[in-house]
N, C-alpha and C positions, 0 to 999 in steps of 0.2 A: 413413587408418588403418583396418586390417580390423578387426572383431568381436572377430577372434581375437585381438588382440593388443592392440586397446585396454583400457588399465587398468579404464574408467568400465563397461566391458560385463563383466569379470568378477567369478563369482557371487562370495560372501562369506559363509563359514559360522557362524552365530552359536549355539553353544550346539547345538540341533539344528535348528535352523532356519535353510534355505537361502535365504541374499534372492539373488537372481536379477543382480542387477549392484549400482552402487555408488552409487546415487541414493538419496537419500530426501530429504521434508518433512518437517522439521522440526515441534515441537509450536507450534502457534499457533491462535488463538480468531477465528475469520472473523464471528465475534458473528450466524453462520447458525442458530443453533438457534433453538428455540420451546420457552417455559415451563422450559428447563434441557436439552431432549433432542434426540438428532440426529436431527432429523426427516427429509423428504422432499429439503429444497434443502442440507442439513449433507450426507447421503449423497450424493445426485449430486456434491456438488463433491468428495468423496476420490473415487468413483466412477471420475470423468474422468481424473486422474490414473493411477489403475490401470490404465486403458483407454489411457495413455500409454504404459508401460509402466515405471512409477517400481516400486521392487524393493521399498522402505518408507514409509507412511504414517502420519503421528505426527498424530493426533488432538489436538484439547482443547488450549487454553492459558492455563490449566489445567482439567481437570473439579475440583471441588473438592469434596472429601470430609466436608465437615462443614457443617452449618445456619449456623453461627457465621465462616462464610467467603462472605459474601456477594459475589456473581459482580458483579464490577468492567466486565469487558466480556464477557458474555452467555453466561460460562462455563457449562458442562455441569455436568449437577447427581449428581457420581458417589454422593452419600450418599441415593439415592432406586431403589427397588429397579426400578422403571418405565424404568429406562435400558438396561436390558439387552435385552428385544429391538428396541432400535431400535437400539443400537450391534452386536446380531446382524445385523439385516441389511445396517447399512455392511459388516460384516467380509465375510459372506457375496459379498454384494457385487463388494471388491476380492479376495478370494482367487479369485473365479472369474476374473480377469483376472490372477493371479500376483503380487500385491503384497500385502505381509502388512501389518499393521496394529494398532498399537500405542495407548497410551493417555496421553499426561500428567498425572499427578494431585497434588494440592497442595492444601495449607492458607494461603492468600493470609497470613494475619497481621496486618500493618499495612498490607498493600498494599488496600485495598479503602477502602470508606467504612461505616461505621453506618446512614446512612439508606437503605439497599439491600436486596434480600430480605426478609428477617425480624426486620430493626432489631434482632438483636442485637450486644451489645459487641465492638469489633475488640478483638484481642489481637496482643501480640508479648511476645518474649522480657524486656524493658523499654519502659516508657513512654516510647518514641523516636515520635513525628512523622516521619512520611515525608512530604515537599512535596506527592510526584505524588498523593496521594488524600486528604490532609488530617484524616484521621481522628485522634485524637487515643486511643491503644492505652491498655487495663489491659496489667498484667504479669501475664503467663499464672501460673496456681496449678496447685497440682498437682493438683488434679482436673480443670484441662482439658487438662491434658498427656495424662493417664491415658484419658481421653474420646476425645480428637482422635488419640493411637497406635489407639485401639480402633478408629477411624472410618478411619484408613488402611486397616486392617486388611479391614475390613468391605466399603470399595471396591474395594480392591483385588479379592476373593472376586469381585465382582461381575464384572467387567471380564474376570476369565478366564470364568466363566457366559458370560458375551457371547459367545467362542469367540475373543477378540483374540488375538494372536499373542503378549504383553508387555503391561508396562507402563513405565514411565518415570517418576520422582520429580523433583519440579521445587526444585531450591534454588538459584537466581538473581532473586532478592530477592523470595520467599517466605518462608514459615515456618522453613524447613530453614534454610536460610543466614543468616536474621536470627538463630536461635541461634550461627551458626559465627563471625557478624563479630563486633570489638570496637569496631565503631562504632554495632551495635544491642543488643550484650547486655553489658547495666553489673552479671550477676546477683552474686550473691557465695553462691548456694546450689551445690547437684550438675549442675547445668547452667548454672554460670558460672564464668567463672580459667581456669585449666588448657584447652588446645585439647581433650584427653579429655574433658573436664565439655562444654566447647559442642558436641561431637559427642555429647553422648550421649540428647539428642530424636530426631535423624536415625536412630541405631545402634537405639534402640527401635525404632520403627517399621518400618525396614528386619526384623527380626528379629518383627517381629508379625504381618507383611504375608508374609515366608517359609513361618511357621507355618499362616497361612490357604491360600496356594497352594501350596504343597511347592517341592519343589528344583528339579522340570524347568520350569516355567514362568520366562518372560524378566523378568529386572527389570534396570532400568538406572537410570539418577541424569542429571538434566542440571545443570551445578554450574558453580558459576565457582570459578576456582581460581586469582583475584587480582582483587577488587576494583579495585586502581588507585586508589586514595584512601589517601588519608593514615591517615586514621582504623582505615581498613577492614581483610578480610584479605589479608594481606602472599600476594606468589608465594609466597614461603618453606612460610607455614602451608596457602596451599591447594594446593599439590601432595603434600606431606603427607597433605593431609585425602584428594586422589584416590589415593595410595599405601594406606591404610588402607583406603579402600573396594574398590581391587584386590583388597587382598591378604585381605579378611575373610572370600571362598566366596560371600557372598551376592548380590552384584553380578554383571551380566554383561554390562554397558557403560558407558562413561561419556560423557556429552555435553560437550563442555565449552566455557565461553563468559569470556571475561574482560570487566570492567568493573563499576558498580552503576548502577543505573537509579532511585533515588528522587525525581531531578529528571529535564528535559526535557534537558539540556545534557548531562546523565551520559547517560541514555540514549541521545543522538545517538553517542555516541562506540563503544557495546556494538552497535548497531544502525546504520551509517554509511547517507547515503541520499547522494544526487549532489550531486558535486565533493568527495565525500570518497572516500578511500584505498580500492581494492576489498580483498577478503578481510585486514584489519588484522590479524586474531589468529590469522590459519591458520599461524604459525610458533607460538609460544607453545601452539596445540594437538599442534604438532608435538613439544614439549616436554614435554609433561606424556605425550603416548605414547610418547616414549623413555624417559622417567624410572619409568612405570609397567608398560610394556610387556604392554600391554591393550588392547581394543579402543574406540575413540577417534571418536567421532562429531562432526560440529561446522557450524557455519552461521553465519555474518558475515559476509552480501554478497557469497557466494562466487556472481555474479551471471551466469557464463559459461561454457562448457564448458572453453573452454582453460584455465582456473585449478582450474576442479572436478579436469579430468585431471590436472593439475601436484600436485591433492593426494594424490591415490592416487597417483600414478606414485612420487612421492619419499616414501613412507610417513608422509608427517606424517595423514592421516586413511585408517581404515577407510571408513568412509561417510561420502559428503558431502555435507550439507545444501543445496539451492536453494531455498530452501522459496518466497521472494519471486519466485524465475525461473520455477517451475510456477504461480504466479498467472498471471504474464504468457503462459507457455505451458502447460500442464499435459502435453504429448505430448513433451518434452524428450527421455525415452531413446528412443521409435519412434523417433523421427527421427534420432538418433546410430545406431541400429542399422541406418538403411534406407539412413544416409550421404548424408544431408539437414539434414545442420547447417547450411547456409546457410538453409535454410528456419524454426529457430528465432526465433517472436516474442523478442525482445532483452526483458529486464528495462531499463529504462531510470531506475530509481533515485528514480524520483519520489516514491517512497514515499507514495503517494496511497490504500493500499490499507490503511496501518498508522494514517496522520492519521484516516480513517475511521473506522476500531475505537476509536482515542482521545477522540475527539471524540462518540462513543454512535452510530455508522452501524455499519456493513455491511461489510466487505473488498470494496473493486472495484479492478481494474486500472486505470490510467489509459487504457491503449488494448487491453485485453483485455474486450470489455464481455459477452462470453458468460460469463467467471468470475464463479460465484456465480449467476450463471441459466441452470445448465444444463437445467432443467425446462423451459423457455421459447424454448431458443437453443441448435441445437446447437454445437459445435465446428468440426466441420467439416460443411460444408453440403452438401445433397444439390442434385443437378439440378435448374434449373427445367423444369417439362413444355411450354412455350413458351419457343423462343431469340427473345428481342427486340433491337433495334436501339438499344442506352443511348448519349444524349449526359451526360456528367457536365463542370459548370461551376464549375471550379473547381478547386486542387490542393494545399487546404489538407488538415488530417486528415481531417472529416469525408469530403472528393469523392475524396482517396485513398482512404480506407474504403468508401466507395459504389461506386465502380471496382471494389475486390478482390471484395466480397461478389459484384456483381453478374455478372463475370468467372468465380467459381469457380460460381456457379450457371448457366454456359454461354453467359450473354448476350454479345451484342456490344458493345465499348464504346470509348468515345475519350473522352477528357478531354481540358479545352479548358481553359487558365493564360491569364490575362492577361499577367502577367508571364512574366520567363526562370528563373524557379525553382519551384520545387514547396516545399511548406512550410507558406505562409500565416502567421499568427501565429507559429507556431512556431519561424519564422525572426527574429523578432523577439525574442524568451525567451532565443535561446539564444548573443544577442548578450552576454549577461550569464554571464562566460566560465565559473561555478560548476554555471551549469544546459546544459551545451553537449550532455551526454549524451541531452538532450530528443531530438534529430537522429534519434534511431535509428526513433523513433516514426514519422519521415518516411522516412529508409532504408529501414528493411524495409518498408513498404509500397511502392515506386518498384519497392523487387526483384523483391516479387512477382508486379507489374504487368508488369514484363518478361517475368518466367515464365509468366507468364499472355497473354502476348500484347498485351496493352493499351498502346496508344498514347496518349502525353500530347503535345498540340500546345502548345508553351510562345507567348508573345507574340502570344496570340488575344483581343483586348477582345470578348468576344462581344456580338455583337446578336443580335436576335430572327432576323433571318435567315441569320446567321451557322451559328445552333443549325439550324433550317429546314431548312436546304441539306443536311445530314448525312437528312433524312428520316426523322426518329424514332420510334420506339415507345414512348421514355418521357426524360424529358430530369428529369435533377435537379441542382437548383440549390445547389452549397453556395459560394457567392460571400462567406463569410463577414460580418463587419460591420467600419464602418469607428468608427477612435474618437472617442467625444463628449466633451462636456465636461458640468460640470455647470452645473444652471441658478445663476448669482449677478445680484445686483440693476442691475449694472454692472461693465465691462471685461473682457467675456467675449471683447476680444481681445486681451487681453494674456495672454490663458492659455496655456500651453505642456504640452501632451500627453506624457504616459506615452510612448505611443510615439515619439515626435521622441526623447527621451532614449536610450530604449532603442536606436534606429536610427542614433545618434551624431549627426543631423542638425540635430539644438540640441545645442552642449555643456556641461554646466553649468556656472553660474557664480555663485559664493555671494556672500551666504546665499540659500540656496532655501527655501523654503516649498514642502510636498509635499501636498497635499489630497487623502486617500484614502475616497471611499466606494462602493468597490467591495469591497475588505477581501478579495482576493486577490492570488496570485503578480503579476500586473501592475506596482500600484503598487509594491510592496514590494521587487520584482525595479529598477526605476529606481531605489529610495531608495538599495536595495544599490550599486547604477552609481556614484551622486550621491556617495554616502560614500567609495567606494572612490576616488574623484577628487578622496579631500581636497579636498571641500567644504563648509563650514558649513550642516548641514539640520536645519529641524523639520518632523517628519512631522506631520499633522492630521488625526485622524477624529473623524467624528462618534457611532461606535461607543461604547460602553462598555469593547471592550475592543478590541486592534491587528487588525487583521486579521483578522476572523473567519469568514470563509470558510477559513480554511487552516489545518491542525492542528499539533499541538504538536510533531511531528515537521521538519517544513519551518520552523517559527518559530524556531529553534533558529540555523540560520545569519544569519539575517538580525538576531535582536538579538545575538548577538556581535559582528558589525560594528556597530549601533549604538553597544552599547558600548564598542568597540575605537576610534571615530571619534567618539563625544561626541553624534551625533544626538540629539536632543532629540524626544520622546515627549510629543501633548499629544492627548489621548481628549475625547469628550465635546462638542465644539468642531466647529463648520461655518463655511467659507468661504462667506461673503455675497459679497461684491463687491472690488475691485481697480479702484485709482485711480494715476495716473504721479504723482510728487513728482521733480522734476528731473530727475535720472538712472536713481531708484531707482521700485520700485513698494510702495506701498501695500497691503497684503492685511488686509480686516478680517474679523474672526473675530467671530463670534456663538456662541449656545448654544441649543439646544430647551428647557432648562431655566431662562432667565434672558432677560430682555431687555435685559443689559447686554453693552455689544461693546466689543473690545479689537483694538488694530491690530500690524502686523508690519512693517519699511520691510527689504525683501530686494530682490536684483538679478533675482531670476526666481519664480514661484508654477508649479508644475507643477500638472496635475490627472489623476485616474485614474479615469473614472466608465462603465467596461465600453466596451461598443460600440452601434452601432445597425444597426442591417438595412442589408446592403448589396442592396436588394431591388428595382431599379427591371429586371434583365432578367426577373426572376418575374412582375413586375407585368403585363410587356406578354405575357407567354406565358400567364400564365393564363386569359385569356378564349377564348384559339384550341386548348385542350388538353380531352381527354373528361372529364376530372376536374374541370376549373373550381378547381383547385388544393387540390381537400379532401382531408382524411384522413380516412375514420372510424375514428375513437380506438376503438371498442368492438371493430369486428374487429380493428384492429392489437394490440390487449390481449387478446385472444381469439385472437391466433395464426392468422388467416383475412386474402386479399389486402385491403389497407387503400385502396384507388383507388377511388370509387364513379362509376359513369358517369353525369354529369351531363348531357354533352352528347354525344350518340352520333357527332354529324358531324364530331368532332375525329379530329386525326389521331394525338396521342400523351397520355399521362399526361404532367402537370410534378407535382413535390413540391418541398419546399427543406427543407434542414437545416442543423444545428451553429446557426453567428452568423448564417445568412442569417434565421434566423426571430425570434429573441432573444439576446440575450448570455448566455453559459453556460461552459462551459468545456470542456477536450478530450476529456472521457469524455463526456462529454452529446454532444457533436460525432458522435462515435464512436457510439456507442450507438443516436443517430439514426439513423446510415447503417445498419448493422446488421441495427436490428430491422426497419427497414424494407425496402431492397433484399430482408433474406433471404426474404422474403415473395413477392418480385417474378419 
């Protein structure tokens, strides 16, 4: 499809402001600031995307306009007058690269906690408890109603100062929309009963926030307009509510998002991550833009180009939100315009970037490790000033990633697979038919290994001389790890491996007893296998609490299936030892907390205790290599070649990454190869 006539490539005129095609990011909080403001590493990351060539970037999620809104996850602090020229220079910024740049702003409500910021009182509409942050709300008085319009008001003033293109109103289970549900507002005053009365916090503010900026500056609302709860608001009243905001002059878009998010489970469904439904609510956006016939913006896993197009072509969205797919790629529309959509990094759904933010980290891609350090890592990498001769060992993430980096910075390279597949772990994850999407992670790396010219020789056991014979300049080891168990007192061979299950190669057969103290996808991903094989399982950590490496995002399918299948959940609890009892086995269970032990008689004990160094071809290469296999950690951190020449009479560098060095996971894998090749 030409330029010309692709839907995603044309401009879109908002008000007076032309966005250049039909991409944008969505508002969300990459928890990149510092002290509340968008510092140095907040701007480069919209930056990069503008340099993409995305036509809108929605800031903040949320910046929060008042003291009394304490930033949940490392919100931008729009009630402090100090934010304005640093979100001048993001704008600055993207508009020199033609992407305009907007703001989300919000009063959290109930959504936050008390003990955060400035330890003052969370409020909502009614003393409702929200699960996800636990605060326990006064019911807002009317002198903080009166306060917190003034304080829209006030941010809002600010945000245009900035020179932002807009701003954007957050009521998808914030302040706004907890007056509009009848599952958060029980009032029985002027803003309770009547759908008039619960819109009329929102209509202030809107109308206070007009007063401060005039008429030509962009406001828009991002809203749900159907909870999907029983309790909650009905389709009926919120498309209603987005009719009224059409039709009042003062709006001039709407966002619109269905679902409520006050638990982990609600959320998953407002926010789908993989092996659930791509783009869920892009017809229902399509519905409230017919029914209001206005312009219509929207984001829920719309994770692909072909669905982004399918939304503009069939008028269900004005602009269409990727906001998760510019993580994974941030250059999405260059590459549609230069007619290099096979070259798009894939969003692969892992949603590892959102567990992140949840859990009090950072936004990182699971295999996009330049997002979020772009100060450090470009994008795309420039030449190296010497072509080297790379052996890469290995064809799991990490030595695919090590290939590509070292490939576009002009070296020579050949990857060498023990096996007849490329993948490594990965191939074993995505036996677990929910997580199948993982693949792509190894896809699009193979592709552009082609593109690139790089040759994988598959069913190579490398030896030292195997590597040798290629006569290298730099050979790196990602030979991944292979799996351990963990240490118990006795019958550490009766134990049956995370993998063996995942691999189909044990089938299970209950009761199983699952012993997890790794407290990632691993274990959790077999228990998921175990269950779904109706079979009798109790999962065991020694944890406080399931899995704690993995956020609240990803935890979400795996305890539905516990609960859907009866798994039994026991915390706190470590597997000591395993003994045979006739047919059956023995599993006794201990506690760090107690020295009393309790026994399990199951047909099988699984265990999931990461990996270990598959490290014996590093071992014999590192004595015969210039480097003697060191990194210095300071240049590699300082952005300077990380190889020090230990021994001048060798003939090439060795390194190792990913699991060849420790057990970690696929961004650390990734991340490794990265920072390091891009050096190289």
């Amino acid at each position: 499809m030409s330029a010309s006539n692709d839907p995603l490539l044309q401009p879109y005129r908002l008000k007076h402001l032309t966005l250049k095609n039909r991409f944008m990011s969505t508002a969300h909080e990459p928890a990149y600031s510092e002290d509340g403001m968008p510092k140095e590493r907040y701007r480069l990351y919209h930056r990069e995307k503008a340099k993409g060539g995305i036509a809108l970037t929605m800031t903040a999620g949320s910046a929060v306009v008042s003291s009394d809104s304490p930033p949940a996850f490392g919100n931008l602090h729009a009630y402090r007058d100090e934010i304005v020229p640093w979100l001048k220079r993001l704008a600055d910024d993207c508009h020199e690269h033609g992407a305009a740049v907007m703001i989300q702003l919000t009063h959290l409500g109930r959504r936050t906690g008390w003990n955060k910021g400035d330890w003052l009182p969370v409020l909502a509409p009614s003393p409702i408890r929200e699960p996800a942050h636990r605060a326990f709300p006064k019911e807002a008085e009317d002198w903080d109603i009166e306060r917190i319009i003034a304080d829209y008001a006030d941010a809002a003033a600010r945000m245009q100062a900035a020179g932002l293109d807009g701003i954007e109103f957050e009521a998808y289970g914030h302040l706004m929309d907890q007056f509009w549900s009848p599952a958060t507002n029980h009032r029985d005053d002027a803003f309770g009963g009547l759908l008039e009365n619960r819109m009329r916090f929102s209509i202030l503010v809107i109308e206070a926030v007009r007063k401060a900026v005039g008429p030509d500056f962009i406001v828009g609302i991002r809203m749900v307009a159907d909870e999907d709860w029983e309790k909650g608001l009905s389709r009926e009243e919120g498309i209603e509510i987005a009719r009224r905001l059409a039709g009042s002059g003062q709006i001039d878009f709407l966002n619109v998002i269905r679902g409520h998010i006050d638990h982990d489970a609600a959320l998953n469904e407002v926010i789908p991550i993989q092996g659930m439904r791509s783009a869920p609510h892009l017809d229902f956006a399509g519905e409230v833009r017919a029914a209001t016939k206005f312009p219509i913006f929207h984001a829920a896993r719309i994770a692909d180009v072909a669905t982004a197009r399918h939304a503009v072509a069939t008028g269900k969205l004005d602009m269409v939100g990727m906001t998760r797919a510019h993580i994974a790629d941030p250059h999405i529309a260059r590459k549609v315009a230069a007619g290099r959509e096979a070259e798009i990094r894939p969003c692969v759904g892992a949603t590892y970037c959102l567990d992140r933010i949840y859990e009090g980290g950072e936004a990182l891609c699971i295999h996009n490790a330049a997002t979020g350090r772009e100060l450090e890592i470009p994008h795309e990498l420039p030449k190296a000033g010497m072509r080297r001769r790379a052996i890469v060992v290995g064809a799991g993430p990490a030595g695919l990633e090590a290939a590509r980096v070292l490939a576009e910075r002009g070296h020579r390279v050949t990857v060498l697979e023990a096996t007849g597949q490329a993948g490594g772990q990965v191939n074993l994850l995505v036996r677990n038919p929910r997580r199948r999407e993982m693949i792509g992670i190894v896809d699009w790396r193979i592709a552009e290994l082609e593109r690139l010219g790089v040759e994988i020789r598959y069913d190579v056991y490398a030896e030292p001389e195997d590597v040798l014979g290629f006569d290298p300049d730099l050979v790196v080891i990602a030979t991944g790890g292979i799996a351990q168990a963990p240490e118990v007192e006795a019958g550490d061979d009766l134990l049956t491996s995370s993998w063996d299950i995942l691999a189909s190669a044990v089938k299970p057969v209950g009761p199983v007893l699952l012993f997890d103290d790794h407290g990632g996808h691993p274990g959790m991903s077999a228990a998921e296998v175990i269950a779904a094989a109706g079979v009798e399982l109790e999962v065991v950590s020694p944890e406080r609490s399931l899995a704690p490496e993995m956020g609240g995002m990803n935890h979400v399918p795996y305890a539905r299936i516990f609960a859907e299948k009866g798994v039994r959940v026991t915390i706190n609890t470590r597997l000591k030892s395993v003994r045979r009892d006739g047919n059956a086995l023995v599993a006794v269970l201990g506690s760090d907390f107690s020295g009393a032990a309790q026994e399990r008689q199951v047909a099988q004990v699984v265990v999931e205790h990461g990996t270990i160094a598959n490290a014996d071809l590093y071992l014999a290469l590192k004595p015969l290599s210039r480097n003697l296999g060191a990194v210095d950690y300071k240049a590699l951190l300082a952005r300077r070649p990380p190889l020090p020449e230990k021994q001048p009479q060798g003939a090439f560098d060795v390194m190792r990454i990913g699991d060849a060095v420790a057990s970690r996971n696929i961004h650390a894998a990734i991340y490794d190869a990265l920072r390091l090749c891009s050096l190289l």
